[in-house]
DSSP file (Angstrom, degrees, kcal/mol; ACC not computed):
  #  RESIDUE AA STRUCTURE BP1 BP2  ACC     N-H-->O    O-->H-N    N-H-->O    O-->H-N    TCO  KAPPA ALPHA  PHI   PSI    X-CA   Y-CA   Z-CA
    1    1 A X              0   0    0      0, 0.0     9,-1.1     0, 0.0     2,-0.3   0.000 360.0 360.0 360.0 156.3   18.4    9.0    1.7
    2    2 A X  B     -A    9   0A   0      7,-0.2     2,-0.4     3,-0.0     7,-0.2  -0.936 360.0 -95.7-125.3 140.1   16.3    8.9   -1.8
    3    3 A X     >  -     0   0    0      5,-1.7     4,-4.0    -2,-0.3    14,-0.2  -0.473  23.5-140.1 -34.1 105.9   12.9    9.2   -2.5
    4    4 A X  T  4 S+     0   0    0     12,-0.8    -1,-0.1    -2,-0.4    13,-0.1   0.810  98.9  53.6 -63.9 -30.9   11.5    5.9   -2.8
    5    5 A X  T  4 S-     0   0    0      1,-0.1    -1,-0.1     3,-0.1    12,-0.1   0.993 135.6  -3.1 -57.3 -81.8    9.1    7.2   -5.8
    6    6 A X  T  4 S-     0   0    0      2,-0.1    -2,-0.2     3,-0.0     3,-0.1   0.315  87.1-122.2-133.1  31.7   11.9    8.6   -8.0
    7    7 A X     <  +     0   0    0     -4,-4.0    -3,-0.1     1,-0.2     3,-0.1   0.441  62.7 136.8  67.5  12.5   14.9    8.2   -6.1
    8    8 A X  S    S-     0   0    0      1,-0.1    -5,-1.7    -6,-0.1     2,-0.5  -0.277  74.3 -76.6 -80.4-178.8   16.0   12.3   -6.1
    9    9 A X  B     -A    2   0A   0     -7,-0.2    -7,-0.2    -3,-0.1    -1,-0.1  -0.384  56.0-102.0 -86.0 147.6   17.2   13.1   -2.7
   10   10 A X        -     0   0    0     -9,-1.1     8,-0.3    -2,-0.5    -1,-0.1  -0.334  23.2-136.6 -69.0 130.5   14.4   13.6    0.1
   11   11 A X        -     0   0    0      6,-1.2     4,-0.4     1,-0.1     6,-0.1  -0.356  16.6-133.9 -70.9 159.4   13.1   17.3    1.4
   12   12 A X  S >  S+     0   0    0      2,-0.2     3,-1.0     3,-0.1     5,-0.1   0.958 115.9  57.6 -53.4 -61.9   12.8   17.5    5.6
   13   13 A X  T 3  S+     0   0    0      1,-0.3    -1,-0.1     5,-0.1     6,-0.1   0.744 122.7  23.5 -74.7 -57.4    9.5   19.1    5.0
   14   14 A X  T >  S-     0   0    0      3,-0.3     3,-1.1     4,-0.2    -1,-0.3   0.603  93.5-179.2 -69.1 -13.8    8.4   15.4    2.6
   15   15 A X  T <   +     0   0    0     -3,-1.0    -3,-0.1    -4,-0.4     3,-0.1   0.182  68.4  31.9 -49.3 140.7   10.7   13.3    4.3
   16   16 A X  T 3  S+     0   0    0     -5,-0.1   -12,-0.8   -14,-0.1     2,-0.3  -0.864 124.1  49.9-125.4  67.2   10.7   10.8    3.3
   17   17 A X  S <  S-     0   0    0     -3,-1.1    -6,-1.2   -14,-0.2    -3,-0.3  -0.763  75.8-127.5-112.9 145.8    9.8   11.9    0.0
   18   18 A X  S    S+     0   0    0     -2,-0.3     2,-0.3    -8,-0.3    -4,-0.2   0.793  86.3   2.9 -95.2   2.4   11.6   14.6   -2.0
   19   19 A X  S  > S-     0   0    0      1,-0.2     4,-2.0    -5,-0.1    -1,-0.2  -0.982  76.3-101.4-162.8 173.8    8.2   16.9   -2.9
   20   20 A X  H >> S+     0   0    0     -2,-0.3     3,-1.4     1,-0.3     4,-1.3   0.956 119.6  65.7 -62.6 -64.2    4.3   16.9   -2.1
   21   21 A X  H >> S+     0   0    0      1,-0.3     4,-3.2     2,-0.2     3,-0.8   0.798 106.9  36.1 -11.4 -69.6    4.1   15.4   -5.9
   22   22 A X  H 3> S+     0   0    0      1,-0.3     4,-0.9     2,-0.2    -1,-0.3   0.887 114.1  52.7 -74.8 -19.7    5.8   12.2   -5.0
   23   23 A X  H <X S+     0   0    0     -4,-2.0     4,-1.6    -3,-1.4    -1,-0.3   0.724 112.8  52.3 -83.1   3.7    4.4   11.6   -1.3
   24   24 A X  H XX S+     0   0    0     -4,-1.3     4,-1.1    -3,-0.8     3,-0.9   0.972 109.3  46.1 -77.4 -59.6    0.9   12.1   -3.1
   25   25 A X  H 3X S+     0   0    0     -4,-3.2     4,-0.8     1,-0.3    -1,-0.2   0.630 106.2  55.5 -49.2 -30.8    1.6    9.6   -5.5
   26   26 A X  H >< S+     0   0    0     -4,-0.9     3,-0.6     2,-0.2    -1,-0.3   0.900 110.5  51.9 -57.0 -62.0    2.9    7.3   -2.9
   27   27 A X  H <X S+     0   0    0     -4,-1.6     4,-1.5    -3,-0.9     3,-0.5   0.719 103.0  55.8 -41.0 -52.0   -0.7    7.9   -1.4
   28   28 A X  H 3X S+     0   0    0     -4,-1.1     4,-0.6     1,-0.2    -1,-0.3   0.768 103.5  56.8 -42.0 -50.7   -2.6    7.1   -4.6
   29   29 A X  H <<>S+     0   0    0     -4,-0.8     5,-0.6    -3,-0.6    -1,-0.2   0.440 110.3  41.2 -87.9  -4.9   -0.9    3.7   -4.7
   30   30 A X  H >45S+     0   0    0     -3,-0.5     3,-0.6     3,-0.2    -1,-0.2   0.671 114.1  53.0-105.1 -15.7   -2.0    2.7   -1.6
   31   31 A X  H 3<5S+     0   0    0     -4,-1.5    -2,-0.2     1,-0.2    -3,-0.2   0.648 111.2  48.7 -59.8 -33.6   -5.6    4.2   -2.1
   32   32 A X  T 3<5S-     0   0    0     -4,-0.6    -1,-0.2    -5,-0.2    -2,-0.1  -0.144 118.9-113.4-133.2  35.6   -5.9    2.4   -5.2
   33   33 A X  T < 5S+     0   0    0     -3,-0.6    -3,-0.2     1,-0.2    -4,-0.1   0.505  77.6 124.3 114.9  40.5   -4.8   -1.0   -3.6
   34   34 A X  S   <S+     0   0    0     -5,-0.6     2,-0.4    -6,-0.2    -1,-0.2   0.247  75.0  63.1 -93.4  19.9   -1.0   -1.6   -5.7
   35   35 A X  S    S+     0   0    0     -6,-0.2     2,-0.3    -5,-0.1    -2,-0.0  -0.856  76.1 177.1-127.6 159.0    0.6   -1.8   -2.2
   36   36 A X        -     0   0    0     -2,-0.4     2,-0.6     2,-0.0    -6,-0.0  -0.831  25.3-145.7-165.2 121.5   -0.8   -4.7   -0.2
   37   37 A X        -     0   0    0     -2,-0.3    -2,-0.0     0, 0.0     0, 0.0  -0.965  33.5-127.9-104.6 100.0    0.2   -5.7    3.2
   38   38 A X        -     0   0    0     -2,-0.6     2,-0.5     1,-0.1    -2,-0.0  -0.156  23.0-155.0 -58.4 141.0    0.0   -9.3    3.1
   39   39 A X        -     0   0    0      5,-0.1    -1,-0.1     2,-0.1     5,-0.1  -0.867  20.7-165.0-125.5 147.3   -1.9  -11.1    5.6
   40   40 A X        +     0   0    0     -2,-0.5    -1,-0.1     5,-0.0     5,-0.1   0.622  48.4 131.9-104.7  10.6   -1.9  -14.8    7.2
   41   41 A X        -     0   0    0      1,-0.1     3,-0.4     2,-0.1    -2,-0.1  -0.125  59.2-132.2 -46.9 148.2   -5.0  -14.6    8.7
   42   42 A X  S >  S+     0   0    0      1,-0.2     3,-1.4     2,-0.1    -1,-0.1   0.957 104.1  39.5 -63.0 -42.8   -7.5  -17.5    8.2
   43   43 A X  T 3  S+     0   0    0      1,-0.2    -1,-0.2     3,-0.0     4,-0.1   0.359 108.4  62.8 -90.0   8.9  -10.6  -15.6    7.3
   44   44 A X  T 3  S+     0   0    0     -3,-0.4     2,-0.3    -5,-0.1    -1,-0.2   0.203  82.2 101.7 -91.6   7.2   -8.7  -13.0    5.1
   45   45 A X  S <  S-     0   0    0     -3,-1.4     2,-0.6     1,-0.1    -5,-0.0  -0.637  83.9-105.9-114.0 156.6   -7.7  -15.7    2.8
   46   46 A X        +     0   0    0     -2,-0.3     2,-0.6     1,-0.1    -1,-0.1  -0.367  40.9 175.5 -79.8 120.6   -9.8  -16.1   -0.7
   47   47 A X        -     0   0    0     -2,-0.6    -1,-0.1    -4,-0.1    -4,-0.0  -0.925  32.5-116.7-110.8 122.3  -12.0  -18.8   -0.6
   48   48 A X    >>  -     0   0    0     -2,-0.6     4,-1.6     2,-0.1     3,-1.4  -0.352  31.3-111.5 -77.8 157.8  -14.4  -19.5   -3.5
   49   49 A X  T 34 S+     0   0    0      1,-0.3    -1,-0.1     2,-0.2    -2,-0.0   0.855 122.2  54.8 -17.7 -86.4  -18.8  -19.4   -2.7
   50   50 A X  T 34 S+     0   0    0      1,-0.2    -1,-0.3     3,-0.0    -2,-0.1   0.416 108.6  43.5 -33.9 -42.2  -19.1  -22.5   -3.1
   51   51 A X  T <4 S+     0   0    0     -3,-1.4    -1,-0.2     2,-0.1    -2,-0.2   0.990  84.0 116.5   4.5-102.8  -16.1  -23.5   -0.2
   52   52 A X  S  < S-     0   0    0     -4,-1.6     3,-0.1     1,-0.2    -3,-0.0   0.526  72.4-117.8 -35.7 123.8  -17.0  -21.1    2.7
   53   53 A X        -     0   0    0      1,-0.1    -1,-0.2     0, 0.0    -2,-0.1  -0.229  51.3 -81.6 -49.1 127.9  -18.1  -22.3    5.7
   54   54 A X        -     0   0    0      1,-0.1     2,-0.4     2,-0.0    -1,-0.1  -0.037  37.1-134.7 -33.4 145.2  -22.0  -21.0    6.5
   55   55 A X              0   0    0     -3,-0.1    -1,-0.1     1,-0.0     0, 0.0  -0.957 360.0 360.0-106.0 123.3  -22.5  -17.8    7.7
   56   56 A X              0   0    0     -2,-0.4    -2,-0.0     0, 0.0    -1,-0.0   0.260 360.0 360.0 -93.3 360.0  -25.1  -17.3   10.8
């Protein structure tokens, strides 16, 4: 298995990352929202002001 960050081969200790470096970096990018887990909810989906059903 490879390290999905920079493809060297993966440590136990990181698995499944091959050092602290890359699974941090891994971290970062989901912290800082470049990973996205798409969703199909209705009320997650962008709707401009003007649009949106009243709020109570």
């Amino acid at each position: 298995m490879s390290c999905p960050i920079c493809n060297a081969d993966t440590v136990l200790t990181y698995r499944p990352f091959c050092s602290r470096r890359c699974a941090d970096t891994d971290l970062a990018r989901w912290m800082n929202g470049a990973y996205a887990v798409p969703s199909e909810r209705e009320d997650d989906l962008d709707v401009p002001d003007d649009e949106a059903p009243p709020t109570h």
